[in-house]
C-alpha angles and dihedrals in degrees: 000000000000089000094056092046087058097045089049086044089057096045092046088049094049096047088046079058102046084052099046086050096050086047093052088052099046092055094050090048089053084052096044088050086043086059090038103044099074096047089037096054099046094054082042080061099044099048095044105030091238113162096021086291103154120216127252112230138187109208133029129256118281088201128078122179126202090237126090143209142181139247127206124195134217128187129182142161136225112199105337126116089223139127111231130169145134113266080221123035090202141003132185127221150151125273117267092015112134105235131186124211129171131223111197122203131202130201110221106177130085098244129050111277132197125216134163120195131227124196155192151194132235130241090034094228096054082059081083086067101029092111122189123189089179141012154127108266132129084005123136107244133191133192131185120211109297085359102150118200138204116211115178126201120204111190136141123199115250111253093220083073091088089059094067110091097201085063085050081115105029110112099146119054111177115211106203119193118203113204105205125171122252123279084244097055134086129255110257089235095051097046092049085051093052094045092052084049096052091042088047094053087051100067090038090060084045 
């Protein structure tokens, strides 16, 4: 009897074990995915165009069909006391030109100030054969008080496009850019908060 109790307690000691080690795992591996997801997701996007996320591309179509679509531009900022806008609000072409637009962007404010634009593509699905060989985004920008820049964006839209049936009648895709400040930067709001107080602070010290 003592043998067997032995035997039952070992086996139950090596499956608790088993158990504690497939836990543990598990928990790094969900730690592991946390710090991945962000930077997975974003190249997932990217590859597939989920989400409106257009692809980055490093040479122009070699295909041009006699069929034409337009494209419309958005340009917003979050954040920033800048200026930003497309030069054309939209612009017709044919599908699988290589076109080039420009966005231009104005400090506004009276110190140097850093941004870096996001974008997408709508509707969500055309962001597979938004191509662009060249743009902005995800760039680090500065710009200094009154400092006006010039940021071109060369794309051409994909000609399988016309192969998706769900893009049959389709014939404007909008591309939108967002202009938000560094992650290292303060908030405008709170910078002008902290200048008043110094200020404040100052004459108070006169």
């Amino acid at each position: 009897m003592s043998e067997a109790h032995n035997v039952a307690t070992s086996a139950r000691s090596r499956a608790n074990r088993t158990v504690a080690f497939v836990c543990l795992a598990f928990f790094a591996g969900m730690i592991g995915v946390a710090y991945a997801a962000v930077p997975l997701y974003q190249i997932f996007c990217q590859v597939t165009g989920y989400g409106g996320t257009t692809q980055r591309v490093e040479q122009y179509s070699d295909t041009v069909l006699d069929q034409t679509i337009k494209v419309r531009f958005d340009g917003n900022v979050n954040g920033l006391p800048w200026d930003f806008a497309p030069v054309e609000r939209e612009v017709e072409l044919k599908i699988g030109e290589t076109t080039q637009v420009s966005y231009t962007a104005t400090n506004d404010f009276d110190v140097p100030t850093r941004g870096r634009a996001t974008f997408n593509v709508a509707p969500a699905l055309a962001g597979a054969y938004f191509n662009k060989v060249e743009c902005f985004c995800f760039t680090d920008t500065e710009l200094k008080p009154g400092e006006t820049l010039d940021m071109p964006v060369v794309f051409f839209i994909d000609p399988a496009i016309v192969d998706v049936p769900e893009m049959k009648n389709v014939h404007t895709i909008t591309l939108s850019y967002t202009f938000f400040p560094l992650e290292d930067e303060k908030p405008l709001a709170e910078s002008a908060a902290g200048n008043n107080t110094n200020s404040n602070n100052s004459n108070l010290g006169g």
